[in-house]
C-alpha positions in Angstrom: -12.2 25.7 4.0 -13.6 27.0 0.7 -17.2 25.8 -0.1 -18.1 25.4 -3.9 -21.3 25.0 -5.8 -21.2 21.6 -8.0 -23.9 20.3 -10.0 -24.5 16.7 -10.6 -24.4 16.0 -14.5 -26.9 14.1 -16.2 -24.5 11.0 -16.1 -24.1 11.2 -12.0 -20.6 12.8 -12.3 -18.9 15.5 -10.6 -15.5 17.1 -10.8 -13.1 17.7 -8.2 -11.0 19.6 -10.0 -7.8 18.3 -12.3 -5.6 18.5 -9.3 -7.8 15.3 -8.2 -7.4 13.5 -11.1 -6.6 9.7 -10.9 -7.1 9.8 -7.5 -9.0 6.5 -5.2 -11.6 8.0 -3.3 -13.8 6.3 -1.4 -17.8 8.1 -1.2 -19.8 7.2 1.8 -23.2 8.3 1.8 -24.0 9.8 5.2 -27.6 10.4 4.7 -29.7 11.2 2.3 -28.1 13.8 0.0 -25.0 14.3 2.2 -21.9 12.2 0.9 -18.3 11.7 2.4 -15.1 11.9 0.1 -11.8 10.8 0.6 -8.8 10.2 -1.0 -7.6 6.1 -0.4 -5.3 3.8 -1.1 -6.3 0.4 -1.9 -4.2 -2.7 -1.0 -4.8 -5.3 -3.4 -6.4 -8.9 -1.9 -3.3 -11.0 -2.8 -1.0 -8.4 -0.4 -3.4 -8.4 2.7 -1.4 -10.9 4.3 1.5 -8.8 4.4 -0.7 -6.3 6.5 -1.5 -8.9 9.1 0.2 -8.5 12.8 2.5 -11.6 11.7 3.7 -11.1 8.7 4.4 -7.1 9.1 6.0 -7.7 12.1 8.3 -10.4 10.6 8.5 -7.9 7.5 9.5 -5.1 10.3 12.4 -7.5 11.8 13.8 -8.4 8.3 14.0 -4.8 7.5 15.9 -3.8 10.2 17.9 -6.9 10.1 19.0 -5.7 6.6 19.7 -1.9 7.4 22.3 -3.4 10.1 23.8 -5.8 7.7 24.8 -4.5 4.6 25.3 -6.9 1.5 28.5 -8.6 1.0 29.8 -10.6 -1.8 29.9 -14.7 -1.2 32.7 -17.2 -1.0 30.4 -19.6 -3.4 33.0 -22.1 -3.3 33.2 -21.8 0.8 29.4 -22.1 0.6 29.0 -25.5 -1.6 31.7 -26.7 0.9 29.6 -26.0 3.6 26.3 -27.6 2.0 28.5 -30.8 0.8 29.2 -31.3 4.4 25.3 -31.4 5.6 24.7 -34.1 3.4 
């Protein structure tokens, strides 16, 4: 691993080099003057839930449902037969 010299600008900034750029990182601060960097991903909040034990392992079971079922066109009028008769 390469070590570099950077210098902290006058507005708190330093570069990581274009290669970085628009990347999430996420800067821990070990101790005082040592930092941690590393590239993240965020989840937004609203999409949590579909990272919970539940719902991902629903999400798992409906994916793999799907890959062994292909899509197939319907028989609407089959269908609204079918739903007439529930009633």
């Amino acid at each position: 691993m390469a070590v570099e010299v950077k210098t902290i600008g006058s507005s708190g900034q330093i570069s990581l080099g274009k290669q970085n750029a628009k990347r999430t990182v996420t800067v821990e601060e070990v101790e005082d003057g040592v930092w941690l960097v590393k590239a993240a991903r965020v989840i937004p909040e609203n999409e949590l839930w579909l990272h919970s034990a539940p719902a991902s392992e629903t999400l798992g079971r409906a994916t793999e449902w799907a890959e062994r079922n292909p899509p197939r066109a319907s028989d609407l009028d089959k269908l609204a037969a079918k739903l007439k008769k529930r009633r």
